[in-house]
C-alpha positions, 0 to 999 in steps of 0.5 A: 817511111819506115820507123826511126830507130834510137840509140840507147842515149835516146832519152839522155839526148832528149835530157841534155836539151838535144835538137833531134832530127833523122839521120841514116834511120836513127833519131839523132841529135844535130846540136844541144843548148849551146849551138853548133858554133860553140860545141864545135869550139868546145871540143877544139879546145876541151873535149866533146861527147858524142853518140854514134852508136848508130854506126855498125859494128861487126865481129870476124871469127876464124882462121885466116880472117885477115887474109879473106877481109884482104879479098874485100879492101886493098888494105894490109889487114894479116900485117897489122898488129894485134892491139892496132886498128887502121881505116880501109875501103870498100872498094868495087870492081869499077875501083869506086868505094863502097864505104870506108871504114876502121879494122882492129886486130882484137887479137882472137878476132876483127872488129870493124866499125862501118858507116850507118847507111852502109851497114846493111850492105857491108854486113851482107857483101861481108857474109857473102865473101867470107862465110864461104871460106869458114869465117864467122860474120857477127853483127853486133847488136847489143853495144854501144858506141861513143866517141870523146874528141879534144885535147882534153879527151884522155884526162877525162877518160883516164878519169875513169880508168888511168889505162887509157893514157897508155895508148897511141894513136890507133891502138885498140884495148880493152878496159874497164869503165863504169864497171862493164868491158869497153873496147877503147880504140884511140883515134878520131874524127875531129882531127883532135886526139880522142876516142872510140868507145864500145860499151854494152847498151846497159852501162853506155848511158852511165858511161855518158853520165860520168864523163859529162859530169866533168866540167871539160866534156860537152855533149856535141851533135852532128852539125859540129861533127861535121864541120869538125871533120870538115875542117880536118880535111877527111871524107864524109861517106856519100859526099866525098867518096862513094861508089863512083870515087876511086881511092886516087882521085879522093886522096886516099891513097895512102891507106893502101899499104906496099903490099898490096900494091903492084909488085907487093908480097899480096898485090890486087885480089880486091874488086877494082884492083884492075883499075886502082892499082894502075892509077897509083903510078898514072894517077886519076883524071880528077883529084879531091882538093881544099877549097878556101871561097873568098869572102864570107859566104859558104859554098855548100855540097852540089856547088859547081866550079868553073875556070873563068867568071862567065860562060864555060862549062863547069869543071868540078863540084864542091862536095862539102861545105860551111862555115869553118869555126876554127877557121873564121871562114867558109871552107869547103872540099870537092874534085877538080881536074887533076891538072888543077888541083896544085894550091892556089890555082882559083876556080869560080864556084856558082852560088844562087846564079852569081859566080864567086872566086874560091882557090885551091888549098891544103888540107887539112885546115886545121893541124890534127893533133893525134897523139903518136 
């Protein structure tokens, strides 16, 4: 098994009284001395710190760089804005994800945050899609990367440089905090207001520091992280979305901008545009839904759902699942037939050999609050 890495925070986590556990390679901590319960509640109504600087960050250089990402990722990336950013896909030639990730137009260059496990290969798949065509692929070793959720998030960053109460939902600027150069990119994966922050390593723990010094921040772990992200209804790469998961049948696409739809100015030239462009107008056989169990146990990943309480062969699966804290209730997420994905349509989802009733809802569970 090979080493476990640490992020800079490492020994302020292990400070802070942090339950470290393996995740994607990295030590990280799960939760701190409040619980998962209540760092999920704290950051619904205050604002939660968390590290996730095990996440990748790459730099794109050279002319034409937006237009040569579009050949990897159905997404408009030579539309968007300089000083905004937007989530887009991986995709590969059966139309399935590869990963999901964020792009920002950083006016000279693009910054792309992309997930832990799947750094490696988007490092890799990028450099040998674009380095042909003369662009420069830099992975970034030398940052940090934080994010601070809840409604408190923007005074407690504007704390420490008022600039940031300047920007909207998916801006992208550059500011000074704690005296070094940080990347501030608004958005979140909580469903709250909040925001990304790259930092170099050298300054990221005093960064950390300030803003937990204010009684508004905690510090949150990954167990919060996900229910929060649960409940805001978005996908967890390698659970909800993965290489057999095409954007239709996971509800996303609304990532794939006009252009580059069927008869759009830049239509296709990504993989899988052979199947994911004709099933925008027809649709995909399966479909993501909200799923409210009823009851009070948790239906988890991997649960399978039936159409009727006996006998049957199971219809789709669960892909996430817990406890809800906002919610008060179990939720979950997971693919049905199309056909069967309109609310309130009712499935049985298969729990320690008893079938129990669970229903389709709406997502998200919880009303995200971006700051538009």
């Amino acid at each position: 098994m090979d080493e476990l890495k640490r992020t800079p925070l490492y020994d302020l986590h292990l400070s802070l009284g942090a339950k470290m556990v393996p995740f994607a390679g990295y030590e990280m901590p799960v939760q701190y001395k409040l619980g998962v319960m209540k760092e999920h509640l704290h950051t619904r109504s205050r604002a939660g710190l968390f590290d996730v600087s095990h996440m990748g960050q790459v730099i794109l250089r050279g002319d034409g760089a937006a237009l040569a990402l579009e050949s990897l990722v159905p997404v408009s990336v030579a539309g968007l804005a300089e000083g905004r950013q937007r989530y887009g896909l991986f995709t590969n030639e059966d139309g399935g994800i590869e990963d999901d990730l964020m792009i920002a137009n950083r006016g000279d260059h693009l910054f792309l945050v992309v997930n832990a496990a799947c750094k490696e290969a988007d490092v890799a798949r990028l450099r040998k899609a674009l380095e042909p065509q003369g662009i420069t692929v830099a992975y970034i070793e030398d940052r940090a990367l934080l994010a601070l959720q809840g409604p408190e998030a923007e005074a407690a960053l504007a704390a420490l440089n008022p600039a940031v109460s300047e920007m909207r939902f998916m801006d992208v600027a550059t500011v000074e905090l704690c005296g070094a150069e940080a990347w501030v990119l608004r958005s979140g994966y909580t469903g709250e207001d909040g925001f990304e922050i790259s930092i170099p390593e050298s300054a990221a723990v005093d960064l950390a520091e300030a803003l937990l010094a204010q009684d508004a921040v905690e510090p949150i772990g990954l167990g919060a992280r996900d229910s929060l992200r649960l409940e805001a209804g978005l996908c967890l790469y390698g659970h909800d979305i993965d290489s057999t998961t095409t954007p239709a049948a996971a509800g996303l696409l609304w990532a794939i901008q006009k252009v580059r739809r069927a008869d759009g100015d830049r239509a296709g030239g990504f993989p899988g545009a052979e199947k994911i462009l004709p099933e925008i107008a027809t649709g995909a056989a399966t479909a993501r839904v909200g799923l409210k169990p009823e009851g009070r146990a948790p239906m988890r990943e991997g649960v399978p759902l039936f159409e009727v309480e006996e006998g049957g062969e199971p219809l789709g699966h669960i892909t996430s699942g817990g406890f809800g804290p906002s919610v008060g209730g179990p939720v979950a997420m997971g693919y049905v037939p199309a056909q069967g994905a309109m609310p309130g349509t009712r499935y049985y989802g298969e729990v320690r050999g008893k079938r129990l009733p669970v229903e389709v809802v709406p997502l998200p569970f919880v009303k995200q609050t971006y700051k538009r």
